[in-house]
C-alpha positions in Angstrom: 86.3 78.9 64.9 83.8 80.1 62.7 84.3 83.0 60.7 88.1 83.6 62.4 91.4 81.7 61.2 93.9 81.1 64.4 97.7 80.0 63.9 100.3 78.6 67.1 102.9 81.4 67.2 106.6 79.8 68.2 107.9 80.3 71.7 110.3 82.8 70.7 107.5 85.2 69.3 105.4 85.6 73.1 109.3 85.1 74.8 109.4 88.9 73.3 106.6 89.6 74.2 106.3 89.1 77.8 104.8 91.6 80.9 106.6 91.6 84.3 104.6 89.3 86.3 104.1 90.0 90.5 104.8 93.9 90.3 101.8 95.2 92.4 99.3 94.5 95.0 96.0 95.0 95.8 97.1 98.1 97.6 99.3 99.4 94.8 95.9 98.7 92.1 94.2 100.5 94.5 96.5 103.4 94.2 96.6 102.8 90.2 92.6 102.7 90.4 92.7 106.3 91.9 95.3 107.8 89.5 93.4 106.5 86.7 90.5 108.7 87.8 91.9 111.6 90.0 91.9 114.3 87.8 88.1 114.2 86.5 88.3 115.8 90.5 90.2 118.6 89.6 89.1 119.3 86.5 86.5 118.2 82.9 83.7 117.1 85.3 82.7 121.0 86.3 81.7 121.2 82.5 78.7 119.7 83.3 77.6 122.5 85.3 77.1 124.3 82.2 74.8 121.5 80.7 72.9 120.6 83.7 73.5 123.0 86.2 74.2 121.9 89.7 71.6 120.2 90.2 71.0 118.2 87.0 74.9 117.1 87.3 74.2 116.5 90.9 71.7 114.0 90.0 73.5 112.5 86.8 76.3 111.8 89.4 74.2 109.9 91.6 73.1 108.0 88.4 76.9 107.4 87.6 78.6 106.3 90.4 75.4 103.3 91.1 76.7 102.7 87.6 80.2 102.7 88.0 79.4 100.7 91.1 77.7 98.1 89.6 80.3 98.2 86.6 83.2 97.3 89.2 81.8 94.7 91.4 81.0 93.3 87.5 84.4 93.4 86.7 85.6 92.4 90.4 84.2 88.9 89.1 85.5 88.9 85.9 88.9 90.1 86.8 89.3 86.9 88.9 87.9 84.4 86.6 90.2 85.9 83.8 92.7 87.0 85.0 95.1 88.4 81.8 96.5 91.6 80.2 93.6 92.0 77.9 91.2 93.6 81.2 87.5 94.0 79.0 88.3 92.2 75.5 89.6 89.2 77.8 86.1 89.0 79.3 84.2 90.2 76.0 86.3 87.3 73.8 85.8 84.9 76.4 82.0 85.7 76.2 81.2 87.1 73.0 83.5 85.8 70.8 86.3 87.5 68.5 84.4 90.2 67.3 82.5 90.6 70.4 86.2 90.8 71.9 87.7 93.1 69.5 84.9 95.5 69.6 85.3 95.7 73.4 89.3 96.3 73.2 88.6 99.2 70.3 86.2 100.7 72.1 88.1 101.1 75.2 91.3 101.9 73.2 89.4 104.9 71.9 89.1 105.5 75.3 92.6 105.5 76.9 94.1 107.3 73.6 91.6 110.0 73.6 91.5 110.7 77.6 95.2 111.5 78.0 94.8 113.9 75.5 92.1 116.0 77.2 93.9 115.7 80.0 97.0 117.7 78.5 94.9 120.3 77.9 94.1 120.5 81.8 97.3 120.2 83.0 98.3 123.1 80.3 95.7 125.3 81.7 96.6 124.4 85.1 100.6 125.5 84.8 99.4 128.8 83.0 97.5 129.7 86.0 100.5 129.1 88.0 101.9 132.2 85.9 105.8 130.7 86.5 108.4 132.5 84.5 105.7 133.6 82.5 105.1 129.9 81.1 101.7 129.6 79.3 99.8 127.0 78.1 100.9 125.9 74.6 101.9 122.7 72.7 105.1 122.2 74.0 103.8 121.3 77.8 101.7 118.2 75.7 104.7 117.0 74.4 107.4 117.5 77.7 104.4 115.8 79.4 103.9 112.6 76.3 107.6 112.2 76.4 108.5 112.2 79.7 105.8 110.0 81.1 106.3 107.7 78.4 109.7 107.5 79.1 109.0 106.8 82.6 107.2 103.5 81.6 109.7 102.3 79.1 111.9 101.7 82.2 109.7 99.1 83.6 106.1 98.3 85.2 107.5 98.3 88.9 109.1 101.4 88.8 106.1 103.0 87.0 103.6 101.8 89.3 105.4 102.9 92.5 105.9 106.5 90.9 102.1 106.6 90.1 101.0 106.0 94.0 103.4 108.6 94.9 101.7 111.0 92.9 98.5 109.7 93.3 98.8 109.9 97.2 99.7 113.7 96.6 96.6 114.7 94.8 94.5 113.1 97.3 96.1 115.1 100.2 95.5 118.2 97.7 91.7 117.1 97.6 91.8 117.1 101.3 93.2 120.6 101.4 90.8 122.2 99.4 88.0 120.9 101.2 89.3 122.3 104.4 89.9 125.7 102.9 86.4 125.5 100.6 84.3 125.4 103.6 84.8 128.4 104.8 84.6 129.8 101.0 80.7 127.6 100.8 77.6 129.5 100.0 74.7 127.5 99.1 73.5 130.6 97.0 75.9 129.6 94.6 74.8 126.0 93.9 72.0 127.6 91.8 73.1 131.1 90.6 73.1 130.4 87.4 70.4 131.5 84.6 67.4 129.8 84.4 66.0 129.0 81.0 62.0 129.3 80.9 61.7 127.4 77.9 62.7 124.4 78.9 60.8 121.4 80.9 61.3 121.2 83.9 63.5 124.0 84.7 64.3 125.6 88.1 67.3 127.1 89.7 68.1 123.7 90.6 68.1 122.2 86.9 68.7 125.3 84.8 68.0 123.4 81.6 65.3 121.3 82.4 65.4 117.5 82.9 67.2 117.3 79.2 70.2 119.1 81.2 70.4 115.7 83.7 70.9 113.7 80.2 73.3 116.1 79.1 75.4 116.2 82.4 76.1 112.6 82.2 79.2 112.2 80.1 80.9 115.0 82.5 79.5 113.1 85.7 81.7 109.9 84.1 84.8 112.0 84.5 84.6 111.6 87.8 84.9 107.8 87.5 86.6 107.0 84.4 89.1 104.9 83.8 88.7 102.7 87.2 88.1 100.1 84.9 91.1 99.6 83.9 92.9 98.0 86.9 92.6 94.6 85.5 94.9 95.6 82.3 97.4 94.8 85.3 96.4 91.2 85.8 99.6 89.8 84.2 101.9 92.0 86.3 100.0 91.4 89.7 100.9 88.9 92.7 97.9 86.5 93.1 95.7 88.2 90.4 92.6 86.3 90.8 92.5 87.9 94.5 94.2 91.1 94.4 92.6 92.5 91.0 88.7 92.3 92.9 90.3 94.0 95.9 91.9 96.7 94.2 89.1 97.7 92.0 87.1 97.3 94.8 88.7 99.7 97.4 89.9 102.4 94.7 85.8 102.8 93.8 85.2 103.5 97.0 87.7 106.0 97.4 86.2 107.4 94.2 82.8 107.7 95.7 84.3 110.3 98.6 86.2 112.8 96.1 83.2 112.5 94.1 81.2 113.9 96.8 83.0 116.4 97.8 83.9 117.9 94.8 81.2 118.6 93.5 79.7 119.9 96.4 82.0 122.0 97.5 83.7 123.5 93.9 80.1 124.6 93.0 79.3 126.5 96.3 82.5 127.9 97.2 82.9 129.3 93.4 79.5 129.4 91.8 78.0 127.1 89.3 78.3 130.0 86.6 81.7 130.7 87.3 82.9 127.2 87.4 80.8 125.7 84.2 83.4 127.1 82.0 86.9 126.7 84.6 90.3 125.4 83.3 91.0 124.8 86.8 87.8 124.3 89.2 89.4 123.7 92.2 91.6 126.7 92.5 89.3 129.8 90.8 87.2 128.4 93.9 89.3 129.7 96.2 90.1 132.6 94.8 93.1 134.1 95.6 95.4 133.0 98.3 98.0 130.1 99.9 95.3 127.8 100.0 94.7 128.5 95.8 98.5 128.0 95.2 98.7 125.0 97.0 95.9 123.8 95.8 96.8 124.7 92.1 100.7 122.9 92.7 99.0 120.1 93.8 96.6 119.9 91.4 99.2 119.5 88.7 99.8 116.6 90.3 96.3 115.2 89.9 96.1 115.7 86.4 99.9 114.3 85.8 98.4 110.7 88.1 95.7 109.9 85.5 97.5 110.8 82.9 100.6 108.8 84.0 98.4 105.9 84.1 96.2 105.8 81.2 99.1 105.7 79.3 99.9 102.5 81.3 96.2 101.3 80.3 96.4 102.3 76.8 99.8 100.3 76.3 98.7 97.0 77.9 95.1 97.0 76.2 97.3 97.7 72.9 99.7 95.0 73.9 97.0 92.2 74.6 94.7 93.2 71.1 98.7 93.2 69.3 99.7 90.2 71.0 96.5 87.9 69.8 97.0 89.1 66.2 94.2 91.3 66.6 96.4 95.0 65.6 99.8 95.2 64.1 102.0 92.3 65.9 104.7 94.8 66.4 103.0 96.7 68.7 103.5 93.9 71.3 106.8 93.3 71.5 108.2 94.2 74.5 111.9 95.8 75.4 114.2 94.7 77.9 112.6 95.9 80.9 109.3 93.9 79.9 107.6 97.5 78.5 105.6 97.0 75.4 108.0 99.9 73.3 105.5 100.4 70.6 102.3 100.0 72.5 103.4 103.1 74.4 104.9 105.3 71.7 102.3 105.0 68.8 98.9 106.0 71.0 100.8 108.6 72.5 101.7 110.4 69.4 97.9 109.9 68.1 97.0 111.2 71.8 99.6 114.5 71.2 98.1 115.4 68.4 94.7 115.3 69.8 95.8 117.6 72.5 96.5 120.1 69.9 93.1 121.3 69.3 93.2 122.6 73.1 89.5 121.1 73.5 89.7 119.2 76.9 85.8 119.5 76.9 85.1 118.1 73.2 87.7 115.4 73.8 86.6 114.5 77.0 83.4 113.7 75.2 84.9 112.0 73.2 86.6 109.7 75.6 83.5 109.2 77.0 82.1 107.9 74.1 84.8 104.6 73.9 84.0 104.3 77.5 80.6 104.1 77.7 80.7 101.5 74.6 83.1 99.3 76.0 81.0 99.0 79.5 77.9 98.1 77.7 79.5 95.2 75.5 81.6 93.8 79.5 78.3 94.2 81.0 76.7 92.2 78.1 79.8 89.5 78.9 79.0 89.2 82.4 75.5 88.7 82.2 76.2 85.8 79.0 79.1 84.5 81.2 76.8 84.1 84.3 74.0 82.5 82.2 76.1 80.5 79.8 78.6 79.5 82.1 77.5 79.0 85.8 79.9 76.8 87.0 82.9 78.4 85.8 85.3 79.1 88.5 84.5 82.8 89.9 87.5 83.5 93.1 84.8 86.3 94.0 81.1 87.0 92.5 79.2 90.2 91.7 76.5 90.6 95.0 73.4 90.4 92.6 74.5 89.2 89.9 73.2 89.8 86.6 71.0 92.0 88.0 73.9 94.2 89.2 75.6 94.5 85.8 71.9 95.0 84.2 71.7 98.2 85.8 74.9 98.9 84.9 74.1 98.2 81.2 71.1 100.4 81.1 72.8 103.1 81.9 76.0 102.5 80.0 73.2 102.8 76.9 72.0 105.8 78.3 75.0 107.3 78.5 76.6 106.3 74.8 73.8 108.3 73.6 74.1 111.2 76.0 77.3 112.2 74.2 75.2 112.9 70.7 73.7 115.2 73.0 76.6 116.9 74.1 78.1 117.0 70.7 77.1 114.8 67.7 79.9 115.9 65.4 82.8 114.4 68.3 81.0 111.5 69.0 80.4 110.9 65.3 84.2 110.9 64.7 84.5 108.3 67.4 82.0 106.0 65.6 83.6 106.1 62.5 87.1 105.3 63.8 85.2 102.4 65.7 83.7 101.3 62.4 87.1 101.5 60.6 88.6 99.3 62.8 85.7 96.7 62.8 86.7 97.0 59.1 90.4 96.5 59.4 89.3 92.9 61.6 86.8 92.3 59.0 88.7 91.9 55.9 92.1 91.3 57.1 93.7 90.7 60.8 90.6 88.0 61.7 92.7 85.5 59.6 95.8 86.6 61.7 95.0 85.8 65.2 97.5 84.1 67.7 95.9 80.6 69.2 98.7 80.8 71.5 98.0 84.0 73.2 96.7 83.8 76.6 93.6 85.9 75.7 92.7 83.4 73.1 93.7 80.2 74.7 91.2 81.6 78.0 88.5 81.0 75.2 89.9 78.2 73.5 89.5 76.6 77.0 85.7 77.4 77.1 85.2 76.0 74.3 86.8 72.6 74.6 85.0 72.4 78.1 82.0 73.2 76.2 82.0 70.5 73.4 83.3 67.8 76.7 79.9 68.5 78.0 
């Protein structure tokens, strides 16, 4: 292949590095879906508020979720015409070639290495408001929480994945317990009590900032939804992928779209868009004080500690697959006895602990945001080139609309790479030039390295022998 040298690898070298295959269903993806995302609910998405107001998030999060919508039933189809460990750089290789692939899997491992560690910062201001033994937020919950969830999935996918929808199904009954106490805490006074500024266009008590507050809001509105693209990083571990990978992506987005809703809604006018723009812990300053806070604020912990279970999950496997191929390190792929890639979990998580030092959930969520909204531009780029380059390849389930669907999803994935400048140029910067080192790194060394073998590669290999048949 032009431009890339590929070697066969020896049985013994992808013997030891093997995923557990048939460990979840669509209902358990589903649930991993969810956890994934559950804690932009409780907390990083009120930020916004402070860029937009409530009504310029409001509106950004319409904009999102159509996105994220379209992005799913996009990767509904590519899920189950590709089924492998690799999730986006699969579909991006298959499509766009190496580097097209490579750039995908970097961007979206900027993503998952980033997000847990604005997440630690949540769940740090989250026990400190539990006030236990005195306990305060510090860098010692970051690494009790690294170590022990890491630890969790070095004993094996199964185990991990039935422990995440445990959790997960906990934070969801805490979402529906602040809802029934945040009604009767509801004033829709305090949707816009914040300060309007006159010299702005647009601006109203509705969009505080103007309509450049709407563009600004969009990287928080993503918190609500990021991360649900990772379900098919389980393809290799899942019973009857090509149907139970659309189904689960499917079904958690639409769980997604409730919380979303009433979230938002509901945080902003029981607490006040003022008060809650700059929150460590929306969901339980809303309530103030009371059982329903504590509950609220226990359960909560249990929100944040679902997505950040699981993007460490997502983070290992999109390791794994870029490792595997001979695209990263080769080491980072091998797997230990209970089919965990060792490495793949260990080395982002100390990158993602150190992060979570500077006690920025809001810069880092940014920055997360950043890999994300890269990596959906270049799978919505693959779907539409699969769909016109490829029509008759086998497709278990396709996107209603096709490339039309993913279009609109593309458009705003553009949008929304360039919304983080806007929230802060320096962070998103920094997240460029780490993308452009490791562009580099492919560039001048591990493009001669890649595995032929590997089932990411041989998915394209396959497309292109079809290819020069016809």
């Amino acid at each position: 292949m032009a431009g890339v040298e590929e070697h066969l690898e020896s049985a013994d070298y992808l013997q030891k590095r093997q995923l557990k295959s048939g460990s979840a269903g669509w209902l358990l993806l589903a649930g991993l879906g969810v956890s994934y995302v559950i804690s932009g609910d409780y907390s990083g998405w009120n930020f916004g508020l402070e860029q937009g107001g409530f009504g310029g998030l409001a509106i950004a999060a319409v904009i999102i979720a159509g996105m994220y919508l379209a992005l799913v039933l996009g990767m509904a189809e590519l899920s189950s015409a590709l089924p492998a460990a690799g999730g986006g750089y699969t579909f991006a290789r298959r499509a766009l070639g190496p580097w097209g692939g490579f750039a995908t899997g970097t961007a979206i491992l900027i993503e998952y290495a980033i997000a847990p560690a604005a997440i630690a910062t949540f769940i740090g201001a989250y026990v400190e408001s539990l006030g236990l033994f005195g306990i305060t937020s510090g860098w010692w919950i970051y690494l009790a929480a690294y170590a022990l969830f890491i630890g969790i999935h070095l004993a094996g996918v199964g185990e991990a994945l039935k422990v995440m929808f445990v959790i997960t199904a906990i934070a969801l009954v805490g979402l529906l317990v602040f809802a029934i106490a945040a009604i009767g805490h509801f004033d829709i006074a305090n949707l816009t009590d914040m300060a309007v500024d006159d010299t702005a266009a647009g601006a109203s008590s509705w969009l505080p900032h103007g309509y450049i507050g709407i563009w600004a809001a969009i990287p928080f509105a993503i918190w609500f939804f990021l991360a649900i693209e990772g379900v098919p990083l389980a393809a290799e571990e899942t019973a009857n992928p090509e149907r139970n990978v659309p189904r689960g992506i499917i079904a958690g987005m639409g769980v997604l779209l409730v919380t979303c809703v009433t979230v938002l809604f509901l945080t902003t006018g029981a607490g006040g868009a003022e008060a809650m723009s700059t929150s460590g812990n929306p969901l339980v300053e809303a309530l103030g004080d009371g059982t329903a806070a504590k509950v609220v604020n226990y359960i909560g912990l249990a929100g944040l500690i679902a997505s950040f279970f699981s993007i460490i999950y997502a983070y290992s496997r999109q390791l794994f697959a870029l490792s595997r191929a001979g695209y990263l390190p080769r080491a980072l792929s091998v797997t230990n006895k209970r089919k965990a890639p060792t490495l793949a979990l260990i080395i982002p998580g100390i990158i993602g602990f150190v992060l979570s030092l500077t006690g920025q959930g809001d810069l880092l969520l940014n920055m997360a945001v950043f890999g994300a909204a890269l990596s959906y531009v270049l799978m919505m780029v693959s779907h539409i080139v699969l769909r016109v380059r490829e029509p008759d390849m086998p497709r278990p389930y396709r996107t209603p609309g096709g490339a039309v669907t993913t279009g609109f999803a593309l458009v705003i994935a553009v949008l929304a790479v360039i919304a983080t400048f806007l929230v802060n140029p320096v962070a998103a910067g920094w997240c460029l030039a780490v993308f452009a080192a490791f562009m580099l790194y492919f560039a001048v060394y591990s493009r001669h390295k890649l595995v032929a073998n590997s089932p990411d590669e041989e998915f394209a290999m396959l497309a292109s022998a079809e290819s020069e048949l016809k």
